[in-house]
C-alpha positions as CSV (number, residue, x, y, z in Angstrom):
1,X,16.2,-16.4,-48.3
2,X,13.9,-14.2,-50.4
3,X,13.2,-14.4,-54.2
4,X,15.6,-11.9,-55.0
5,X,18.3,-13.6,-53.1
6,X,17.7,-16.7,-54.3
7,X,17.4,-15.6,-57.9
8,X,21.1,-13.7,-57.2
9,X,22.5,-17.4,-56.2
10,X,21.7,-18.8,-59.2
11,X,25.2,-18.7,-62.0
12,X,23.9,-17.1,-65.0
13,X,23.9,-19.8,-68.1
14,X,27.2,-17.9,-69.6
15,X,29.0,-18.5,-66.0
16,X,28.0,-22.3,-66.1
17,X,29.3,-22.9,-70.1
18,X,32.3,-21.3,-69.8
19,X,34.4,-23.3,-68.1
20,X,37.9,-25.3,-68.8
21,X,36.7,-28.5,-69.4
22,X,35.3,-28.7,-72.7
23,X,33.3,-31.7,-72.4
24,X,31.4,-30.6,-69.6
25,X,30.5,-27.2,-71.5
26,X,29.4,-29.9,-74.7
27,X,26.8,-31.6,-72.1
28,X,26.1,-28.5,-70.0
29,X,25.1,-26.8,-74.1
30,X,22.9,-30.2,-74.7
31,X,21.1,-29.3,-71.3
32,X,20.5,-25.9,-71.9
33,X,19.4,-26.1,-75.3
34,X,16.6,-28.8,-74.8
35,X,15.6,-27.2,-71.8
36,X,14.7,-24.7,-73.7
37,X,13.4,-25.9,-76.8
38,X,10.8,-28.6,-74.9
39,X,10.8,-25.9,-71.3
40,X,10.6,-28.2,-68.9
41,X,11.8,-25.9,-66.3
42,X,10.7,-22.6,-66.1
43,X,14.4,-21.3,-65.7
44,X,17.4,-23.1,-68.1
45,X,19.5,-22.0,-65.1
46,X,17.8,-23.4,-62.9
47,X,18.0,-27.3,-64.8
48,X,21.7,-26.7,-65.6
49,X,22.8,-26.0,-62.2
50,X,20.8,-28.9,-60.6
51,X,22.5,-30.8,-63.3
52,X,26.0,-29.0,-62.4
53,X,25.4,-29.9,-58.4
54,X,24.5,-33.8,-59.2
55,X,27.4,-34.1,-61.4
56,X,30.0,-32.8,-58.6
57,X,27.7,-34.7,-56.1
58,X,29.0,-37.9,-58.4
59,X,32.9,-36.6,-58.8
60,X,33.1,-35.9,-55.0
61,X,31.8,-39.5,-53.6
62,X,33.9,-42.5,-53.6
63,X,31.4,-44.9,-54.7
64,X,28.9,-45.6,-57.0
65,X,25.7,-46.7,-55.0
66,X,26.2,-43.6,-52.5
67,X,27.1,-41.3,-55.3
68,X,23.2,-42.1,-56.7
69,X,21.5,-42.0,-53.4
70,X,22.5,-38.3,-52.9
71,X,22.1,-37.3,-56.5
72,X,18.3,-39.0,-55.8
73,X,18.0,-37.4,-52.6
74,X,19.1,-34.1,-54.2
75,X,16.6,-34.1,-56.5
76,X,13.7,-35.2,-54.0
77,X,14.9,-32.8,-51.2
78,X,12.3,-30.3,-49.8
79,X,15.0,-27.2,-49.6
80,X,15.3,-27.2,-53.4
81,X,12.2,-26.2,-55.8
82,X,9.9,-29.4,-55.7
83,X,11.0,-31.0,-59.4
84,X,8.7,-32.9,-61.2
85,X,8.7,-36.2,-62.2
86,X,9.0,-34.8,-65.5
87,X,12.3,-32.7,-64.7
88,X,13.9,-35.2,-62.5
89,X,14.4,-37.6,-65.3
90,X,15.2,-35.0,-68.0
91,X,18.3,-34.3,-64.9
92,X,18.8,-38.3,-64.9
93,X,19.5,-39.0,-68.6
94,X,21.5,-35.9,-68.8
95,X,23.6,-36.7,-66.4
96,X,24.0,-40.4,-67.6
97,X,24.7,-39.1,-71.2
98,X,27.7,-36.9,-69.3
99,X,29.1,-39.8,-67.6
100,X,28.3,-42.8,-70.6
101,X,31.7,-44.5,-70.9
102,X,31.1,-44.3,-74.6
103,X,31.0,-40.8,-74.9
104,X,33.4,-39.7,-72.9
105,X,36.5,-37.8,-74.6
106,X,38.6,-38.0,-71.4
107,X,40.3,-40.5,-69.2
108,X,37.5,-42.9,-67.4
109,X,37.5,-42.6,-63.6
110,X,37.9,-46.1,-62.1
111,X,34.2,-46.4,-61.0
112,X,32.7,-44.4,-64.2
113,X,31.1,-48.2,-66.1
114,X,29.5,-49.2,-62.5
115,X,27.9,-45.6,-61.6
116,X,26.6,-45.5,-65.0
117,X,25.0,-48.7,-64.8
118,X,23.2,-48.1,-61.4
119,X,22.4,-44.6,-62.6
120,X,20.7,-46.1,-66.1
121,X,19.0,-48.9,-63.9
122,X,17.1,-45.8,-62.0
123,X,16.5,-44.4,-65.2
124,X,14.7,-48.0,-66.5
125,X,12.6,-47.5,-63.4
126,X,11.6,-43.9,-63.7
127,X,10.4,-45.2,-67.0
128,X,8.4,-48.2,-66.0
129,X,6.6,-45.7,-63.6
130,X,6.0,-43.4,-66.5
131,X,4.4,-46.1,-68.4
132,X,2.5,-47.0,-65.5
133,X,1.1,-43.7,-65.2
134,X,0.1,-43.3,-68.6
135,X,-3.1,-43.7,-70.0
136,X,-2.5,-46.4,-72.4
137,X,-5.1,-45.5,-75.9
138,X,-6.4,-49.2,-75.6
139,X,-8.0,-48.7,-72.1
140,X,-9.5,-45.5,-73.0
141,X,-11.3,-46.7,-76.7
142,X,-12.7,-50.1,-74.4
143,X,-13.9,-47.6,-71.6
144,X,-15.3,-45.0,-74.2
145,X,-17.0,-48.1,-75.9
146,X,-18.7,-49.2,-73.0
147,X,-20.1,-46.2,-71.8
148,X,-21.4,-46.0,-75.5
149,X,-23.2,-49.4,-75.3
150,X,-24.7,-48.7,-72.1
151,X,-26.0,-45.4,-73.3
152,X,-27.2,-46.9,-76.6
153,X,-29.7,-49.6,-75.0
154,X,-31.0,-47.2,-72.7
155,X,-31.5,-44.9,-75.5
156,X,-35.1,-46.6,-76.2
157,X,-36.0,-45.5,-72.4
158,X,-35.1,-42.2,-72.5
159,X,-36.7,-41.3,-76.0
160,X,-39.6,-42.6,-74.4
161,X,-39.7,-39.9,-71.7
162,X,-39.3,-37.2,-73.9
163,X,-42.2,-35.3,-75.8
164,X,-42.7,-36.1,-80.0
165,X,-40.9,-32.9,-80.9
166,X,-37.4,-33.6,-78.9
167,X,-37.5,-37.6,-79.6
168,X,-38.1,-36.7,-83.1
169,X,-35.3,-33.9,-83.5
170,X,-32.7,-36.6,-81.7
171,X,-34.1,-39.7,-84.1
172,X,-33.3,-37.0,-86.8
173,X,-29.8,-36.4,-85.5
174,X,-28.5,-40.2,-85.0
175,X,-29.6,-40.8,-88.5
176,X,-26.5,-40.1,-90.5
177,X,-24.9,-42.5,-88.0
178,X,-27.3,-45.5,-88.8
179,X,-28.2,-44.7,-92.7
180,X,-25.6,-44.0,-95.4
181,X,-25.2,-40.4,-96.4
182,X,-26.9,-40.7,-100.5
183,X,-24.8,-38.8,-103.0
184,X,-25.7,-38.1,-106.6
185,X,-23.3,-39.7,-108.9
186,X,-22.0,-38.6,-112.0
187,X,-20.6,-41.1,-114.6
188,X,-18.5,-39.5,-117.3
189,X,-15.9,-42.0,-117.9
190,X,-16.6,-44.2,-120.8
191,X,-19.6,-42.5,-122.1
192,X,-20.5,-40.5,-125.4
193,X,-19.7,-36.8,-124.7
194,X,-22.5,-35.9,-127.2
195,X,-25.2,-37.3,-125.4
196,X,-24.4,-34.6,-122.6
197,X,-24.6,-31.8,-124.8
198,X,-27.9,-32.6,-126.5
């Protein structure tokens, strides 16, 4: 299938919101609209009819645990675009937030509460791999602070190599970190105006 082809496929976001049920179109508008506001995919249509194919992937198997192994294998699949990390859990929590017993407006399917629950508990693990992945601020100051001590006591042995101009011109640049800056002061408060004017 060629780009055009492919691009064809895809419903058009009107096609996907405009349907009967009025609390799918709610969650399919929540989908679009932050897609688009934080673009995380390239294409809103593309997000909302991943979302649209996980969600009937959910309806259409009879139990929970299987129903989230083929919405996970859906999204890590080689035939559809290669999602990131990043877009497979912005299609996770949207599709939890469709299927949260406490937000629902309709009649709960029997096995709504347990799908939920496994789908939340892959969420909690995307997460934790997130964190994991992250840089945490920490780390990076104690890693920039040691590099900075171990560049500071060689500094002595380096100067040394350089010639009296250089060494100079960096001892004259490293001094406003050493030294305090002097500023004049001016006191005004408390004193006799007329002494200024004299």
């Amino acid at each position: 299938m060629n780009k055009k082809e492919k691009a064809q496929s895809v419903p058009t976001i009107d096609e996907q919101l405009q349907t009967e049920n009025e609390h799918h179109n709610k969650y399919s508008q929540k989908v679009v609209t932050e897609c688009m506001s934080k673009q995380i995919f390239p294409m809103a249509e593309t997000a909302l009819q991943t979302y649209d194919e996980c969600l009937n992937i959910i309806a259409c198997t009879n139990t929970p645990v299987e129903s989230i192994r083929r919405v996970l294998y859906k999204l890590y699949q080689m035939q559809t675009p290669e999602f990131t990390d990043k877009q497979r859990y912005f299609i996770l929590t949207h599709i939890a937030d469709y299927i949260n017993p406490h937000h629902t407006e309709f009649d709960k399917w029997k096995l709504q509460q347990e799908t939920y629950n496994i789908l939340k508990s892959n969420i909690v693990k995307f997460e934790k791999e997130f964190a994991k992945k992250q840089p945490k601020t920490a780390d990076i100051r104690e890693t920039l602070k040691d590099i900075m001590q171990k560049e500071i006591s060689e500094l002595p042995k380096r100067l040394e190599t350089l010639d009296d101009e250089k060494r100079l011109g960096i001892v004259c640049k490293l001094m406003p970190y050493v030294f305090p800056k002097i500023e004049t002061v001016e006191v005004s408060h408390g004193e006799n105006k007329q002494w200024y004017d004299d």
